[in-house]
C-alpha positions in Angstrom: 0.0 0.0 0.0 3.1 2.9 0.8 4.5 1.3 -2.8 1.2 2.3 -4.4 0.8 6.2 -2.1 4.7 6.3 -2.7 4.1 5.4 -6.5 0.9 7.8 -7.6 3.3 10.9 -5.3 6.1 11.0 -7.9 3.9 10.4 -10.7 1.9 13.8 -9.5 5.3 15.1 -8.7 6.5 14.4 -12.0 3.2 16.0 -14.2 2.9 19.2 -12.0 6.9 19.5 -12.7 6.7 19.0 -16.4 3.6 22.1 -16.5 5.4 23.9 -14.3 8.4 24.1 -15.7 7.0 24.0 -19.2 4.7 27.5 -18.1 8.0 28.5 -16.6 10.1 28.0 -20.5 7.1 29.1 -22.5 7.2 32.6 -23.9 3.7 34.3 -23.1 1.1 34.6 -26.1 -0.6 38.1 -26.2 -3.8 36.7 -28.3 -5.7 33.6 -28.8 -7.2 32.5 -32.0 -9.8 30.3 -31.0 -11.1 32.6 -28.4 -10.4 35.7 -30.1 -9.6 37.5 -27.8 -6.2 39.4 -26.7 -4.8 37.4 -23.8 -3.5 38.2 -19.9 -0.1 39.3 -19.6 2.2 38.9 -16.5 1.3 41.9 -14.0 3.9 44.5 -12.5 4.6 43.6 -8.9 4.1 47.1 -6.7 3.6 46.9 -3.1 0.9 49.1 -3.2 -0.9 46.0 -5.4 0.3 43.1 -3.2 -1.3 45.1 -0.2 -4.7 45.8 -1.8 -4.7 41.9 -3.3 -4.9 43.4 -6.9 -1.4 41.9 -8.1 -2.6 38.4 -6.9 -5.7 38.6 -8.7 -3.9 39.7 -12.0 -1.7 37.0 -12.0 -3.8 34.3 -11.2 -5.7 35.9 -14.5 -2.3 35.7 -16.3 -2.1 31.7 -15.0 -4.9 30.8 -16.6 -4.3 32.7 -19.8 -0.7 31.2 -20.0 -1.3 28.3 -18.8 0.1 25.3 -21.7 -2.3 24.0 -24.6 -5.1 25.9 -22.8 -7.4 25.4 -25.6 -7.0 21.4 -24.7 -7.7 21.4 -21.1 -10.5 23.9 -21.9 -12.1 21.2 -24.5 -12.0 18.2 -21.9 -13.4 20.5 -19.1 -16.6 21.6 -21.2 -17.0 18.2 -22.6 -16.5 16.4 -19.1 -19.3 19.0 -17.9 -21.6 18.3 -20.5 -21.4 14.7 -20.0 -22.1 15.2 -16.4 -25.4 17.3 -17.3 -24.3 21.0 -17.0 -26.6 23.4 -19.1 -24.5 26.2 -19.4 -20.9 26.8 -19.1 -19.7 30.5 -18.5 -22.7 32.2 -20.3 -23.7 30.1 -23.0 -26.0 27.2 -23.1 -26.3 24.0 -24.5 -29.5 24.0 -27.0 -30.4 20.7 -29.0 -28.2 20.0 -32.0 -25.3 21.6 -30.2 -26.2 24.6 -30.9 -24.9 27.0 -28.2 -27.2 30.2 -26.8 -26.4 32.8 -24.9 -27.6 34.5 -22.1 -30.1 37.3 -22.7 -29.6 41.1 -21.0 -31.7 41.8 -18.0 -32.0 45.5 -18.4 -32.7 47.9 -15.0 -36.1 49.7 -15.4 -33.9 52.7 -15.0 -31.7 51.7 -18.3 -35.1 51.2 -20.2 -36.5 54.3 -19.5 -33.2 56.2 -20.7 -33.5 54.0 -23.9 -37.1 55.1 -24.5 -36.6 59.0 -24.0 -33.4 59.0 -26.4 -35.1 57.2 -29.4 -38.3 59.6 -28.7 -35.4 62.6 -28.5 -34.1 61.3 -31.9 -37.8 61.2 -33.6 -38.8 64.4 -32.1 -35.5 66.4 -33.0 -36.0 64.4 -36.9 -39.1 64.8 -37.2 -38.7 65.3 -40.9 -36.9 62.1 -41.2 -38.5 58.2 -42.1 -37.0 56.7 -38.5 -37.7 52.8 -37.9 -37.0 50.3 -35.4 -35.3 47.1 -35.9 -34.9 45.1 -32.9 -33.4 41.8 -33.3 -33.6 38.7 -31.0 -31.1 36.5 -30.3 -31.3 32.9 -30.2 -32.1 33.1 -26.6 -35.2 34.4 -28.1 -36.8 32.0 -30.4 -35.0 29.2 -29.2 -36.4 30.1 -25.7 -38.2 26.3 -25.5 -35.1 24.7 -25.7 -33.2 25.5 -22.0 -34.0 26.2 -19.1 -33.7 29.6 -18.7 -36.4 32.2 -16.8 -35.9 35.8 -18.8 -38.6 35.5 -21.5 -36.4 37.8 -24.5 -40.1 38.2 -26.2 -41.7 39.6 -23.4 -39.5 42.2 -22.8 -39.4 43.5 -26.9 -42.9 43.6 -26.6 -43.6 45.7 -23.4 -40.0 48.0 -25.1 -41.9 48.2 -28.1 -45.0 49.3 -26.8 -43.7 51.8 -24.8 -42.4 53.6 -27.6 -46.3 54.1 -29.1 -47.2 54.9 -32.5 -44.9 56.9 -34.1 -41.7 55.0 -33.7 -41.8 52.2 -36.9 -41.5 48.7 -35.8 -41.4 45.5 -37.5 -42.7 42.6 -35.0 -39.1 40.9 -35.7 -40.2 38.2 -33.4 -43.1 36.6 -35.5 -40.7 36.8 -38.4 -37.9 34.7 -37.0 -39.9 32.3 -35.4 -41.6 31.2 -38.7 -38.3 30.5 -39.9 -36.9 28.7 -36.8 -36.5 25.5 -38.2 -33.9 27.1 -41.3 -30.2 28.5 -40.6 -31.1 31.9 -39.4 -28.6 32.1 -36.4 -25.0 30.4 -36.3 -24.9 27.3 -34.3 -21.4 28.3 -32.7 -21.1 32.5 -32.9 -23.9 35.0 -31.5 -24.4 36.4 -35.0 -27.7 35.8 -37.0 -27.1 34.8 -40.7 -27.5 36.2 -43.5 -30.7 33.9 -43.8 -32.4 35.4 -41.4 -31.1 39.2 -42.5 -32.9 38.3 -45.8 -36.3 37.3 -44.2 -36.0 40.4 -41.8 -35.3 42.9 -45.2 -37.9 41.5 -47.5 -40.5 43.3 -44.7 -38.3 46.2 -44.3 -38.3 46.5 -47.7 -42.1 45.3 -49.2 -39.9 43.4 -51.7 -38.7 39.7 -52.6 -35.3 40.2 -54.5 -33.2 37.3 -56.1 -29.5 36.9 -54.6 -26.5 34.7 -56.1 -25.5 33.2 -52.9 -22.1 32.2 -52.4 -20.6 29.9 -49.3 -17.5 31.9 -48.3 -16.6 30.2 -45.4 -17.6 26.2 -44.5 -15.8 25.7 -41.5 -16.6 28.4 -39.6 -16.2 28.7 -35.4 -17.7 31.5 -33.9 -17.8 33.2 -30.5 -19.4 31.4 -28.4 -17.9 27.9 -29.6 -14.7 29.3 -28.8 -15.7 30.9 -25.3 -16.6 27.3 -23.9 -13.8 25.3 -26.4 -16.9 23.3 -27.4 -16.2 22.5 -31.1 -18.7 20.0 -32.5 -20.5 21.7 -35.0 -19.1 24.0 -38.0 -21.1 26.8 -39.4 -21.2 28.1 -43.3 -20.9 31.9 -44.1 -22.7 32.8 -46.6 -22.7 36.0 -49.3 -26.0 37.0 -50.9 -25.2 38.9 -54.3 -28.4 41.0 -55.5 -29.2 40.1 -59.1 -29.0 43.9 -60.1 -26.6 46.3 -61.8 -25.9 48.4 -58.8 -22.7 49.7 -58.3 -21.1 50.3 -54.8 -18.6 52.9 -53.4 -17.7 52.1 -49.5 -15.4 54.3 -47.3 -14.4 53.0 -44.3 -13.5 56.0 -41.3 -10.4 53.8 -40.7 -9.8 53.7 -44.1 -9.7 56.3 -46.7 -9.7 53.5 -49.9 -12.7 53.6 -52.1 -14.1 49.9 -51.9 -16.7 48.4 -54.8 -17.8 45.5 -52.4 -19.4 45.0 -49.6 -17.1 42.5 -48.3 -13.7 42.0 -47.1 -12.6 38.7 -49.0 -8.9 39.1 -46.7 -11.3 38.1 -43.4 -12.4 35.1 -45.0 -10.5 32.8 -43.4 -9.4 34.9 -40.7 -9.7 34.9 -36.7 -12.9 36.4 -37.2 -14.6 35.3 -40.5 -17.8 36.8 -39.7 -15.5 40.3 -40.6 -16.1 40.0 -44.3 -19.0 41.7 -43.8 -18.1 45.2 -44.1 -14.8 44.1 -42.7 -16.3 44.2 -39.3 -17.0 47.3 -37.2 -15.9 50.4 -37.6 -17.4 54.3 -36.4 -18.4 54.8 -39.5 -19.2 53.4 -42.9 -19.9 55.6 -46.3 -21.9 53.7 -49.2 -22.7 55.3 -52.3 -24.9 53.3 -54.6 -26.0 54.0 -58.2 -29.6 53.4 -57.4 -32.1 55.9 -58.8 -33.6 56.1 -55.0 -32.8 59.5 -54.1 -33.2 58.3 -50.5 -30.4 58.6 -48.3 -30.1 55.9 -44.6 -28.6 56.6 -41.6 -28.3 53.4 -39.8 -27.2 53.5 -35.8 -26.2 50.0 -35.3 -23.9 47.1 -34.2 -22.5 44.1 -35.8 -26.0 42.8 -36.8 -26.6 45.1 -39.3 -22.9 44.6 -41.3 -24.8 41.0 -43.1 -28.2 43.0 -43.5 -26.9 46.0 -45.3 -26.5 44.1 -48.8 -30.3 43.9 -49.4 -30.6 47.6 -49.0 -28.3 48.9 -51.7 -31.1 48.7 -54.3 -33.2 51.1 -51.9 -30.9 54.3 -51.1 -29.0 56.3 -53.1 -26.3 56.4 -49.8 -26.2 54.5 -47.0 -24.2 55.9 -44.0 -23.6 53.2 -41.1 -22.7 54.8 -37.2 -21.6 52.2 -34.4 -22.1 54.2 -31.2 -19.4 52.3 -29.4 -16.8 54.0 -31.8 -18.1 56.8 -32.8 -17.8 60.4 -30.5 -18.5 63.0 -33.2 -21.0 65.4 -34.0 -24.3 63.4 -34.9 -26.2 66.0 -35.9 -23.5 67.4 -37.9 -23.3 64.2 -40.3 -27.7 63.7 -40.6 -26.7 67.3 -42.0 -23.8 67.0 -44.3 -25.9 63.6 -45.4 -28.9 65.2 -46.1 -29.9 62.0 -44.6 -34.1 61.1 -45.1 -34.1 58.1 -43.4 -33.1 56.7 -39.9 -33.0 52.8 -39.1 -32.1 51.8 -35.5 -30.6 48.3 -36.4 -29.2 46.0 -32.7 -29.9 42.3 -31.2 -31.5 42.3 -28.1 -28.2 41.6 -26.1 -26.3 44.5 -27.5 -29.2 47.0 -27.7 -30.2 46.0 -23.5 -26.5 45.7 -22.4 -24.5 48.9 -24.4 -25.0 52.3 -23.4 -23.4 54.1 -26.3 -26.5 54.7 -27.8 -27.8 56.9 -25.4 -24.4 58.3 -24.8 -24.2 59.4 -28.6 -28.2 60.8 -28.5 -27.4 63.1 -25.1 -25.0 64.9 -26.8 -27.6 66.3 -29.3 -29.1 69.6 -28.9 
């Protein structure tokens, strides 16, 4: 029996040498492709940090980040879980067909109220201006049926939705999805809707039916939440709907003073983050000048949602000038000016729209 205790010791003596030394060796990464995301890196030691227990909490962030083939131990931790019966792993839950859902927002009464007044502020300031509402849900959502989960997404875009009364234009987004919830209209691994679903969502916004090429641009995609959990059991396809039309297209990214004739990046393709040929992902802002006859010019205030939903709009607008709130900290009013811009679309997911205060941020500022 000693033999046996004196055996297993060195053996755990022996694999907590080889990781410690091999953490020890290994030069630190400052990014991780599968979770996309930039990585921990070693803390400064002050005393003023050891005292308050801040440089012990950095560096047991740093561990983990460091720590060797991450990704691997990761993989066998969420799979051992699921085996066991656990139904969600940092956020995101297991749905049936491995698809993986996330968590909806929970907004305070206080951050719904604030939302309200600013998109009333925005109508009432434009009130020359076409302005709609397009609030998207997330899989949470429609997929609500299959976890366990208590925040009905549905109930809270109808009592938002209300509250905003008649003269803020909505599309019941909700009905729309769920007659489609059977098709590819979300990823199974990323938080992003696809451009499926976009499609259903624009032929109401815009009374029409159009014909698209569609092209698969990516078959083996991961996404976001697939690589927050290392859960990697399903791929997803990216695909690019090309309107059957002679429009031409001239984008201008803020970051980027290049005039573009496409609405994709074709260099994100097989990238970190694939979903980025849309529009090349987000950026403040985004110029598109179309040749459409439509003298009708968009202003969009949006996140990453909209970037697969603008290509069915370029028939419709003779400019189409995207604003993400997070980046951008200029003069609104100034650019619905210079853009002699006629209509307004408010284009977010549920999560982003309840969670992100940028919006209203950008709206206070306006006189």
């Amino acid at each position: 029996m000693k033999k046996n205790v004196y055996v297993i010791g060195w053996v755990l003596f022996v694999i907590f040498g080889f990781f410690f030394f091999t953490f020890i060796l290994t030069s630190d990464k400052t990014f991780s492709k599968e979770e996309n995301r930039t990585l921990t890196q070693k803390p400064k030691f002050t005393l003023t940090s050891f005292i308050n227990n801040d440089y012990q909490k950095e560096y047991e962030s740093y561990s983990s980040d460091q720590f060797t083939n991450r990704s691997f131990w990761m993989q066998i931790k969420t799979n051992t879980e699921k085996f066991l019966g656990v139904k969600k792993i940092n956020g995101v839950y297991f749905g049936k067909n491995n698809m993986l859902i996330s968590e909806s927002a929970s907004p305070s009464k206080d951050f719904i109220n604030r939302r309200i007044e600013n998109i009333l502020k925005l109508k009432n300031k434009y009130n020359d201006k076409y302005l709609e509402l397009l609030l998207i849900p997330n899989k949470i959502g429609i997929y609500k049926n299959d976890v366990d989960y208590n925040v009905d997404q549905e109930k809270l875009y109808n009592s938002f939705v209300d509250s905003l009364g008649n003269d803020i234009v909505k599309i019941n987004t909700f009905d729309i999805l769920n007659k489609h919830k059977n098709e590819k209209i979300f990823y199974d691994t990323d938080h992003h809707w696809t451009s499926l679903g976009a499609k259903y969502i624009s032929d109401e916004f815009t009374k029409s039916n159009d014909k698209y090429d569609i092209y698969t641009s990516n078959d083996k995609f991961v996404g976001t939440l697939a690589n927050k959990i290392a859960y990697y059991k399903n791929y997803d396809e990216i695909n690019l709907y090309i309107p059957q039309n002679d429009i031409k297209l001239y984008v201008e990214y803020s970051d980027d003073k290049n005039i573009y004739t496409s609405l994709y990046k074709l260099d994100k393709q097989f990238s970190s983050s694939p979903y980025d040929i849309f529009l090349g992902g987000n950026h403040s802002t985004v110029s598109i000048k179309t040749s459409s006859k439509n003298e009708r010019k968009l202003l969009i205030l949006k996140d990453s949602y909209a970037n697969c939903f603008v290509p069915f709009l370029t028939s419709y607008y003779s400019e189409i000038t995207l604003v993400d709130p997070r980046y951008y900290f200029d003069d609104l009013d100034k650019l619905i000016k210079e853009k002699e811009v006629t209509d307004i679309l408010l284009l977010y997911n549920m999560n982003t729209f309840f969670e992100d205060t940028s919006f209203d941020d950008l709206i206070d500022n306006i006189k």
